[in-house]
DRENDO-1510 file (C-alpha; in Angstrom, 1 decimal, always signed):
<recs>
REC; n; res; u; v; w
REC; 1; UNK; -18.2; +12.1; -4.3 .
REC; 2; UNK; -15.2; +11.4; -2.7 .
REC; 3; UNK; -16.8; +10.0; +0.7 .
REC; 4; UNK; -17.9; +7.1; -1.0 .
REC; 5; UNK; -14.5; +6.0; -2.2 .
REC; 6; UNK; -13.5; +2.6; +0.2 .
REC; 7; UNK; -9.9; +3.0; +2.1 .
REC; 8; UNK; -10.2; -0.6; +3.6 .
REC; 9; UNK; -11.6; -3.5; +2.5 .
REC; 10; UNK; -11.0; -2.9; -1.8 .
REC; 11; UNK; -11.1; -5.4; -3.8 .
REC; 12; UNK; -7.3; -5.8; -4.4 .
REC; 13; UNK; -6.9; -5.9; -0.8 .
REC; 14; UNK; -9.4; -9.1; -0.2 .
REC; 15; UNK; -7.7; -10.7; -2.8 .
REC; 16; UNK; -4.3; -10.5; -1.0 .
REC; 17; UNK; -5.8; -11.7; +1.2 .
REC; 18; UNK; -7.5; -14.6; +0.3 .
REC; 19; UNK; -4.0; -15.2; -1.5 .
REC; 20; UNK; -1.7; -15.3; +1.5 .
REC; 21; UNK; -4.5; -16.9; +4.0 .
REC; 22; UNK; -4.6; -19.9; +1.4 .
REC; 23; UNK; -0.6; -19.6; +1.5 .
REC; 24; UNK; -1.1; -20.3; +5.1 .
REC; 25; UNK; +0.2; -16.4; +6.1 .
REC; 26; UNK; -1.6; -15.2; +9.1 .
REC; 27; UNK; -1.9; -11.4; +9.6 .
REC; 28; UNK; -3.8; -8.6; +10.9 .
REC; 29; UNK; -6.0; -5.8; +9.6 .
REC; 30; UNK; -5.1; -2.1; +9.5 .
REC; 31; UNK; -3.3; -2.5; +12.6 .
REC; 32; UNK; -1.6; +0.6; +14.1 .
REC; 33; UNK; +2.0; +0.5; +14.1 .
REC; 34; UNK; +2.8; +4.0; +15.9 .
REC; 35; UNK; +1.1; +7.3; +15.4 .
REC; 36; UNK; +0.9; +8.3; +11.7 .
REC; 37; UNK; +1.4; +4.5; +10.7 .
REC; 38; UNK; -1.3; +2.2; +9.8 .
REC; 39; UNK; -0.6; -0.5; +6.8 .
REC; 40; UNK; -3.1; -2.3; +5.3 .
REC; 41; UNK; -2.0; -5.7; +7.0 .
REC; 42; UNK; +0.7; -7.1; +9.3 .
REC; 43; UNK; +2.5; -10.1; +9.4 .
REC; 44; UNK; +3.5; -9.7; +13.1 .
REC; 45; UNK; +5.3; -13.0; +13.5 .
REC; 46; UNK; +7.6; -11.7; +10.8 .
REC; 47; UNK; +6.9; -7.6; +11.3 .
REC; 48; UNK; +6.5; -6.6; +7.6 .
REC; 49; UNK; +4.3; -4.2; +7.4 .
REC; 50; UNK; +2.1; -4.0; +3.5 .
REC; 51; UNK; +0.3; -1.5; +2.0 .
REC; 52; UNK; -2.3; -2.1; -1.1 .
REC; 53; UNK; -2.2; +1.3; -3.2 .
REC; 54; UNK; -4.7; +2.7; -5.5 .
REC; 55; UNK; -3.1; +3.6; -8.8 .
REC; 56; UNK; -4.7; +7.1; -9.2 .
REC; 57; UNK; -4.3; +8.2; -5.5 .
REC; 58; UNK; -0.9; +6.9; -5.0 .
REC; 59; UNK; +0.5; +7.9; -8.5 .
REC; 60; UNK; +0.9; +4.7; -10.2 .
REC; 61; UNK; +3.8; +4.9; -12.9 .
REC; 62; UNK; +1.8; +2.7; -15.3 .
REC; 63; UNK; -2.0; +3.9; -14.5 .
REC; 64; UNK; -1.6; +6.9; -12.9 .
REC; 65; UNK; -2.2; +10.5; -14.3 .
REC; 66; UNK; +0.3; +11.1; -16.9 .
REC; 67; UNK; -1.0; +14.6; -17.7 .
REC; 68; UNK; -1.4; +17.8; -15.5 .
REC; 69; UNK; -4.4; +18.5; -14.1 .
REC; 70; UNK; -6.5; +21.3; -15.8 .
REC; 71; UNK; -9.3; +23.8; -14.2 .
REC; 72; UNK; -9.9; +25.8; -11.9 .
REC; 73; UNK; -9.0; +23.0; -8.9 .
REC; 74; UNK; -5.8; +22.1; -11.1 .
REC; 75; UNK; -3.5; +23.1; -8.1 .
REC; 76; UNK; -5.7; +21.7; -5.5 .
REC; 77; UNK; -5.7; +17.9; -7.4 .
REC; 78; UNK; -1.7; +17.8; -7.4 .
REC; 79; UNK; -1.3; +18.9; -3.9 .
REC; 80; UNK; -3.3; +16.2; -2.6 .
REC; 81; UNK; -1.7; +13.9; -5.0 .
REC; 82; UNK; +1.7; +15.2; -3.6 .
REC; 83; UNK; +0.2; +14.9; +0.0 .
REC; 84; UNK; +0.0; +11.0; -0.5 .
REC; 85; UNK; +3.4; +10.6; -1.7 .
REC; 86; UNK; +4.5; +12.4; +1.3 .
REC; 87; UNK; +2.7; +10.5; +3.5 .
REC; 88; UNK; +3.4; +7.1; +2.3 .
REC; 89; UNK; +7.1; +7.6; +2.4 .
REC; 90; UNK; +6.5; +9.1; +6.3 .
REC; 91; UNK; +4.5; +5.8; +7.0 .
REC; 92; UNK; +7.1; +4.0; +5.3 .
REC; 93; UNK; +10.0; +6.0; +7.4 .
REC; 94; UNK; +7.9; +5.3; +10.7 .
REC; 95; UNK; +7.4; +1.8; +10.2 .
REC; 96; UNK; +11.1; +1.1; +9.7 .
REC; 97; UNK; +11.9; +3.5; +12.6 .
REC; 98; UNK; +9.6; +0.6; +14.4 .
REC; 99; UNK; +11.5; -2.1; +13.2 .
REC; 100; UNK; +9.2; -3.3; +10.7 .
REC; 101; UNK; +9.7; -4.6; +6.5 .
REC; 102; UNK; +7.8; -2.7; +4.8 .
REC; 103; UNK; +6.4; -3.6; +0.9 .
REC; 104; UNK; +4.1; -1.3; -1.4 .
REC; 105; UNK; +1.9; -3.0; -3.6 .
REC; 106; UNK; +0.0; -0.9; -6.7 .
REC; 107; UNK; -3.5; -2.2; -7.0 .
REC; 108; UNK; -2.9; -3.5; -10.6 .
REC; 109; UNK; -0.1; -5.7; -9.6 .
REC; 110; UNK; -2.0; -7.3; -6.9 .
REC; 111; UNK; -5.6; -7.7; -9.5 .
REC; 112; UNK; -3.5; -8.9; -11.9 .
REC; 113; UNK; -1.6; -11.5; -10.1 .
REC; 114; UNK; -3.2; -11.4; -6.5 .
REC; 115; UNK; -1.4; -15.6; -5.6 .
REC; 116; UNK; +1.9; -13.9; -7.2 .
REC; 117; UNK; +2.2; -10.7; -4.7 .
REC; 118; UNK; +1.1; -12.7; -2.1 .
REC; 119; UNK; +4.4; -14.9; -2.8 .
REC; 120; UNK; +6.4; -11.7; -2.6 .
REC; 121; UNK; +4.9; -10.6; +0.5 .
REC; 122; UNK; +6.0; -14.1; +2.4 .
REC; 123; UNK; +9.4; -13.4; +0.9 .
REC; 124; UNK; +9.3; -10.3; +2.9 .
REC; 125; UNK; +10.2; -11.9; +5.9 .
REC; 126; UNK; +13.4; -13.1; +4.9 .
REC; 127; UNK; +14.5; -9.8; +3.3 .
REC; 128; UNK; +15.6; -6.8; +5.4 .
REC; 129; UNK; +13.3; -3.6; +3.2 .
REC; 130; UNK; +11.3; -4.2; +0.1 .
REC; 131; UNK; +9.5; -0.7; +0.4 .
REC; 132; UNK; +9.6; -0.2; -4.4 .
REC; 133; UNK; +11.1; +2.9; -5.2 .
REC; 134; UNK; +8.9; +6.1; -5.6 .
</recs>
């Protein structure tokens, strides 16, 4: 059942978290940039804007699907996959149309090496974009 699946709170997003709050970043929570907008965190002080994606929703190169879809709900599967490509490069667009730094993170990198990514998020504020390439 997809109403059970968490959009806030995962587990790679806690342990950002926890990273950058013991790097001393403050931040907020699924703040509202502008309409269509809403990143994971903020750092306002410094206005980048982060987003912790799934690798399966958000099409990891490394863990997402690497075959098509099959069945009788093939086409509906890749139209919502292409839907959240779409709107994470609109959010993306919008945020910088704010004036915010924007960064992506896949869920792997930030379980992997949660102390790492919250290093590269802090570096975010001295660079101008650091939205990865989709």
């Amino acid at each position: 059942m997809l109403s059970g699946r968490r959009s806030k709170d995962t587990v790679p997003e806690r342990l950002l978290r926890s990273a950058l709050h013991a790097k001393g970043a403050r931040f907020r929570l699924h703040r509202r940039l502008v309409a269509g907008c809403t990143p994971d965190l903020v750092l306002p002080r410094h206005r980048v804007a982060v987003w912790v994606d799934g690798c399966f929703w958000h099409s990891c190169p490394i863990h997402g699907r690497k075959t098509p879809f099959t069945g009788p709900n093939a086409d509906l599967w890749q139209q919502k996959l292409d839907r959240t490509r779409r709107r994470d490069l609109r959010a993306v667009e919008l945020a910088h149309e704010a004036g915010w730094k924007t960064l992506r993170l896949w869920e792997c990198e930030v379980v992997q090496d949660p102390i790492g990514e919250a290093t590269r998020v802090l570096a975010a504020s001295c660079l101008s974009s650091l939205t990865r390439a989709r």
